[in-house]
PyMOL commands that place a pseudoatom at each C-alpha (Angstrom):
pseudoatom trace, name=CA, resn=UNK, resi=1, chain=A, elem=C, hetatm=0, pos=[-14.124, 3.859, 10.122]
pseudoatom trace, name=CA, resn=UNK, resi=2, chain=A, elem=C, hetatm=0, pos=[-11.730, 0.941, 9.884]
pseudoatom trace, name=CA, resn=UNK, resi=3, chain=A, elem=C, hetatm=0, pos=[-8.693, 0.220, 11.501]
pseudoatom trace, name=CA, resn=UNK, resi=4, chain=A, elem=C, hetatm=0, pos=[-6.599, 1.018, 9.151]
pseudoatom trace, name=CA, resn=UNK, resi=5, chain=A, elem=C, hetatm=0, pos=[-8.007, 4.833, 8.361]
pseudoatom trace, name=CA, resn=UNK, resi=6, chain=A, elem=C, hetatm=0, pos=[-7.572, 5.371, 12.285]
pseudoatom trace, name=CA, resn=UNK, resi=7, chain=A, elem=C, hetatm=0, pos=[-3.964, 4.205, 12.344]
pseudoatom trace, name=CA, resn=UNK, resi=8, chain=A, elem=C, hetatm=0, pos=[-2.895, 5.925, 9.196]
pseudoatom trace, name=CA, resn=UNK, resi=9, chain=A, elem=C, hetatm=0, pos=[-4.109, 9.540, 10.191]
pseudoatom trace, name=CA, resn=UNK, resi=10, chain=A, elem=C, hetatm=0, pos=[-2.787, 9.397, 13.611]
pseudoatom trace, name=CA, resn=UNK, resi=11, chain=A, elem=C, hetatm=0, pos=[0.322, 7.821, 12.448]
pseudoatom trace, name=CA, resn=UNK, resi=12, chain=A, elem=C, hetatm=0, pos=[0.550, 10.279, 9.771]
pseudoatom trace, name=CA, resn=UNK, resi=13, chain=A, elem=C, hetatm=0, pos=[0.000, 13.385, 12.154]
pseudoatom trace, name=CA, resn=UNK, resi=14, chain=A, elem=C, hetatm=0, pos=[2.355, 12.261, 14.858]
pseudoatom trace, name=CA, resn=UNK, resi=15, chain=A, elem=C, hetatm=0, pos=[5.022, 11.831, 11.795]
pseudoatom trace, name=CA, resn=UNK, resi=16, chain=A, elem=C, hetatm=0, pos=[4.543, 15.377, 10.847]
pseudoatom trace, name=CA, resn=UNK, resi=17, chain=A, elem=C, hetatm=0, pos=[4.315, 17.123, 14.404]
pseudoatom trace, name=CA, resn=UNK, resi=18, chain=A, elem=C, hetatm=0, pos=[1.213, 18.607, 14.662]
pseudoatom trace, name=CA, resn=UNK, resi=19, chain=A, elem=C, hetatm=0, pos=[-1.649, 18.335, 16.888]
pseudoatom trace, name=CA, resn=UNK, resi=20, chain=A, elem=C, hetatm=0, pos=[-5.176, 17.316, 16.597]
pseudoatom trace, name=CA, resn=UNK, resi=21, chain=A, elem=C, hetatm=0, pos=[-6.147, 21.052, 16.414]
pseudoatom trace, name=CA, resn=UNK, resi=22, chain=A, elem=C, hetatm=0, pos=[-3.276, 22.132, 13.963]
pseudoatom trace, name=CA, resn=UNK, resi=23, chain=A, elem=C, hetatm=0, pos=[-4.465, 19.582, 10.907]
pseudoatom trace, name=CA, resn=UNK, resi=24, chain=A, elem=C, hetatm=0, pos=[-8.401, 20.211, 11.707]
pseudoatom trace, name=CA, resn=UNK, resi=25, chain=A, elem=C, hetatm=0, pos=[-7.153, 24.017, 10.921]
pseudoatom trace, name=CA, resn=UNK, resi=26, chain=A, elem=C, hetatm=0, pos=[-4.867, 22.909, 7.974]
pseudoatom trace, name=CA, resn=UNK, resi=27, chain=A, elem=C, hetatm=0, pos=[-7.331, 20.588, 6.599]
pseudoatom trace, name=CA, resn=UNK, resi=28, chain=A, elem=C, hetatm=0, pos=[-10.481, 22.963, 6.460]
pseudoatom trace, name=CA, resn=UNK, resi=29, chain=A, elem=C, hetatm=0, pos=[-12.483, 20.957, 9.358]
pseudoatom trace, name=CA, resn=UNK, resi=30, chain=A, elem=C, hetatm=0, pos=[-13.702, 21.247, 12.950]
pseudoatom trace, name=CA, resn=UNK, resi=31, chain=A, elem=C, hetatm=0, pos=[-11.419, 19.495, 15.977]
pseudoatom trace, name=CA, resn=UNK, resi=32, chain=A, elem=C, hetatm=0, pos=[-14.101, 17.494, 17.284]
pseudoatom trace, name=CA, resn=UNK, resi=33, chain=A, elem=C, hetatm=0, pos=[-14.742, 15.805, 13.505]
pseudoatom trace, name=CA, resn=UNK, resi=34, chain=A, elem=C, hetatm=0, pos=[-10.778, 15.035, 13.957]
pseudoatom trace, name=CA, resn=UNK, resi=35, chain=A, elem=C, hetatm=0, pos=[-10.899, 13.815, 17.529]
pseudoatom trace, name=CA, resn=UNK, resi=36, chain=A, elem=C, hetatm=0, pos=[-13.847, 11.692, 16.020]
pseudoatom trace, name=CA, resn=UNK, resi=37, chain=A, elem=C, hetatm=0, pos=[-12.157, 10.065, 13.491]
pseudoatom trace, name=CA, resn=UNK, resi=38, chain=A, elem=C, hetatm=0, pos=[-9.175, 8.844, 15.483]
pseudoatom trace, name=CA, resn=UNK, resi=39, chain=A, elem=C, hetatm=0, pos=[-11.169, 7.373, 17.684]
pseudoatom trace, name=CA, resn=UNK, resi=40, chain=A, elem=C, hetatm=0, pos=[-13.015, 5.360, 15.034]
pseudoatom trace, name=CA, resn=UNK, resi=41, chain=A, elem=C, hetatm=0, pos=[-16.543, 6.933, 15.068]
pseudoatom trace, name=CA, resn=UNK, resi=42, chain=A, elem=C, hetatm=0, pos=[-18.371, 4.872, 12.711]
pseudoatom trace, name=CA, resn=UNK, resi=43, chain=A, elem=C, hetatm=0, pos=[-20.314, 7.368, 10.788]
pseudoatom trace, name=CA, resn=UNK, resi=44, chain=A, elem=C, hetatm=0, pos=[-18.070, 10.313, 9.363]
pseudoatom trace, name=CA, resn=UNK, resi=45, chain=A, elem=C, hetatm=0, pos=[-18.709, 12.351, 6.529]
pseudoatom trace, name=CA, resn=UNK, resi=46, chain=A, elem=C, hetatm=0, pos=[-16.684, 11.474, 3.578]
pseudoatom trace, name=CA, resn=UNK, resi=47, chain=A, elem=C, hetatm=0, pos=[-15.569, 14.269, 1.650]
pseudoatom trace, name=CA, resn=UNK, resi=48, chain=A, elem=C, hetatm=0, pos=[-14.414, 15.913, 5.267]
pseudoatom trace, name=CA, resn=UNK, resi=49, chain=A, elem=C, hetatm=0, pos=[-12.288, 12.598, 5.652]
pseudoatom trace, name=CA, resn=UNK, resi=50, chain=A, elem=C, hetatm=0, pos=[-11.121, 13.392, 2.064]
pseudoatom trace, name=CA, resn=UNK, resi=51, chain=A, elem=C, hetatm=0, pos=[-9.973, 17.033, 3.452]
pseudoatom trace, name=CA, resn=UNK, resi=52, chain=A, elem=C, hetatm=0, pos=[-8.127, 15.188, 6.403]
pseudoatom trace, name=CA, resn=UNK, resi=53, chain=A, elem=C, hetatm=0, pos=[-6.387, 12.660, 3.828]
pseudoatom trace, name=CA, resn=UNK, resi=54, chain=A, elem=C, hetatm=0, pos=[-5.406, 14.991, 1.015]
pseudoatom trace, name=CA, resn=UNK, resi=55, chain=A, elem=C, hetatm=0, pos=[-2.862, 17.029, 4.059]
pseudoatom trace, name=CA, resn=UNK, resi=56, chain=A, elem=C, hetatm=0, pos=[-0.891, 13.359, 3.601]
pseudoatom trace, name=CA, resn=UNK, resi=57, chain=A, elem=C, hetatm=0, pos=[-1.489, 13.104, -0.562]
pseudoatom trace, name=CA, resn=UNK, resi=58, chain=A, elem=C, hetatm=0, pos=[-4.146, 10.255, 0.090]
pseudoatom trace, name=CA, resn=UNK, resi=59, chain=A, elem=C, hetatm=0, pos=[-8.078, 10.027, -0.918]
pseudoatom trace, name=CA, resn=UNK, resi=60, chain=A, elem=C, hetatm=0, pos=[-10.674, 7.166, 0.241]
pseudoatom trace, name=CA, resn=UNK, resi=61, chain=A, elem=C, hetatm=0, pos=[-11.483, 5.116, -2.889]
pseudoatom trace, name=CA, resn=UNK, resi=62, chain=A, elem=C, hetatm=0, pos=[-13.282, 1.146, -3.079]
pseudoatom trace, name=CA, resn=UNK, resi=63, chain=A, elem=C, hetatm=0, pos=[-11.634, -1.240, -2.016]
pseudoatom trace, name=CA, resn=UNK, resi=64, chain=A, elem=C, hetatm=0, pos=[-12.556, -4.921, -3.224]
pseudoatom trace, name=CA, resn=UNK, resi=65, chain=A, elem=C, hetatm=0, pos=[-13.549, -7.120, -0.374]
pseudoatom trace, name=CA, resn=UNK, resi=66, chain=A, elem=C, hetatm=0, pos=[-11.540, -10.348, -0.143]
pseudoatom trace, name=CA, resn=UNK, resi=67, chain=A, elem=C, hetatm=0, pos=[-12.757, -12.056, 2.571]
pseudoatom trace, name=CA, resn=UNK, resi=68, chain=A, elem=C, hetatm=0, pos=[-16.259, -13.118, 1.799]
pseudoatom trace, name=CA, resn=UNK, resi=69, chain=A, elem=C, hetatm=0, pos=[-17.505, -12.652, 5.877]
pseudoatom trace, name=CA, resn=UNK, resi=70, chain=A, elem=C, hetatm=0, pos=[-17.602, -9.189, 5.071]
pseudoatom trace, name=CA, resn=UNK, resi=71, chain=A, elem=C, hetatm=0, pos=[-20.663, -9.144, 2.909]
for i in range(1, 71): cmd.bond("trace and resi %d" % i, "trace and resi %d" % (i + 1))
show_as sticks, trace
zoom trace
């Protein structure tokens, strides 16, 4: 997951109070796929992001790639 995912769910979370284990409940998914995906794990399903992102009104979508290192 990139760094910017990471930072914007635990950012998000610590805004809004709750722990790890209270948005894995609120969001439908297990507390290890949470702990998981603030710690960067690079393989993650994506719809269960999706369930972790919609709690903050956000979805994964493309995003173009700028820099052209990253093909």
């Amino acid at each position: 997951m990139t760094k910017e995912l990471i930072h914007f769910v635990k950012y998000k979370r610590k805004q809004t109070g709750i722990t790890q284990a209270e948005m894995a409940d609120m969001a439908g998914v297990g507390l290890r796929f949470v702990r998981e995906l603030e710690q960067g794990k690079q393989s993650l399903r994506l719809d269960k992001v999706n369930q972790v992102l919609k709690l903050f009104g956000h979805k994964l979508g493309p995003i173009p790639i700028e820099d052209r290192d990253e093909l």
